[in-house]
C-alpha positions in Angstrom: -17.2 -27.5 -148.0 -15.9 -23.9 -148.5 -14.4 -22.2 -145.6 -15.4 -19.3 -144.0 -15.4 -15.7 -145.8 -13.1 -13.9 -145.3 -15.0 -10.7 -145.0 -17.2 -12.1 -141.7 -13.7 -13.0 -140.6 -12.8 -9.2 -141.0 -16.3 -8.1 -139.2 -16.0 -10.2 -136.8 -12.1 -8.9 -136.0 -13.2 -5.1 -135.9 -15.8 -6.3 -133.7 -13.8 -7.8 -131.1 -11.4 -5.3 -131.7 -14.0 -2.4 -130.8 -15.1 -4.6 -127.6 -11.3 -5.1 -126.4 -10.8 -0.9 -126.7 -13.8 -0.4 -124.9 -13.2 -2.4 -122.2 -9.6 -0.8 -121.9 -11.1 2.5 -121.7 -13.4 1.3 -119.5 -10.4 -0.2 -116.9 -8.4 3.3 -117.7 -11.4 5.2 -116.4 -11.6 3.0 -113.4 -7.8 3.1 -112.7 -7.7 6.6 -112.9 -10.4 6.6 -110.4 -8.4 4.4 -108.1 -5.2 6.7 -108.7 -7.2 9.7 -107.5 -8.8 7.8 -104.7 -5.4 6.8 -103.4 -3.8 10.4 -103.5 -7.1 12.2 -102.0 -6.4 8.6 -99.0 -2.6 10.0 -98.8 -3.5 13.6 -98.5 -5.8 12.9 -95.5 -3.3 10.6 -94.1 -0.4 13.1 -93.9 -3.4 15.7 -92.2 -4.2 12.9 -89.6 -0.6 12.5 -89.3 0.1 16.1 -88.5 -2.6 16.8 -86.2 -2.1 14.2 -84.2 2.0 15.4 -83.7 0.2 18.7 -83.3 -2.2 17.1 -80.3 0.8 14.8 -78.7 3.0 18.2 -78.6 -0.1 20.3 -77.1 -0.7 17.7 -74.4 -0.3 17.9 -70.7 2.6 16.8 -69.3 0.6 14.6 -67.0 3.4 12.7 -64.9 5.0 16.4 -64.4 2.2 17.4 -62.8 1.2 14.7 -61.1 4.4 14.8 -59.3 4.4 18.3 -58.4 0.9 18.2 -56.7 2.2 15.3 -55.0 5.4 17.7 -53.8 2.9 20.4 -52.8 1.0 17.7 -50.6 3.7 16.6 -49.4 5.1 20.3 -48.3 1.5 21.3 -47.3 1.5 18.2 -44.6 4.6 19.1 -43.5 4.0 22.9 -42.8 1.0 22.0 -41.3 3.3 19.5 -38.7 5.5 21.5 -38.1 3.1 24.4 -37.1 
């Protein structure tokens, strides 16, 4: 029994060679994907991030008022005891 030849053993190499690049390409294609995916993620994260510190600086100072209509009432009943 002879052993294999060694030019089938060469084919077969460039072969499996020509697979193994193509699935790397193919897994650099989808990492690249995944890169952009993630910056395009941190880009809209960062706008979320500022528009909501733009909406918590823009919002009412609820307890402040609250406490000043409560002084108003408070003045308004008295004024109206006292008179």
């Amino acid at each position: 029994m002879t052993g294999p030849d060694p030019t089938d053993i060469a084919l077969e190499l460039a072969e499996l060679r020509g697979s193994v690049e193509a699935g790397f390409a193919r897994l650099d294609g989808r990492f690249d994907l995944l890169a952009q995916r993630h910056d395009q993620t941190d880009r809209r994260l960062a706008e979320h991030d500022n528009r909501l510190d733009q909406a918590e600086q823009r919002r009412w100072p609820l307890p402040s008022v609250a406490a000043l209509v409560a002084l108003a009432a408070l003045a308004l009943s008295a004024w109206e005891i006292t008179h």
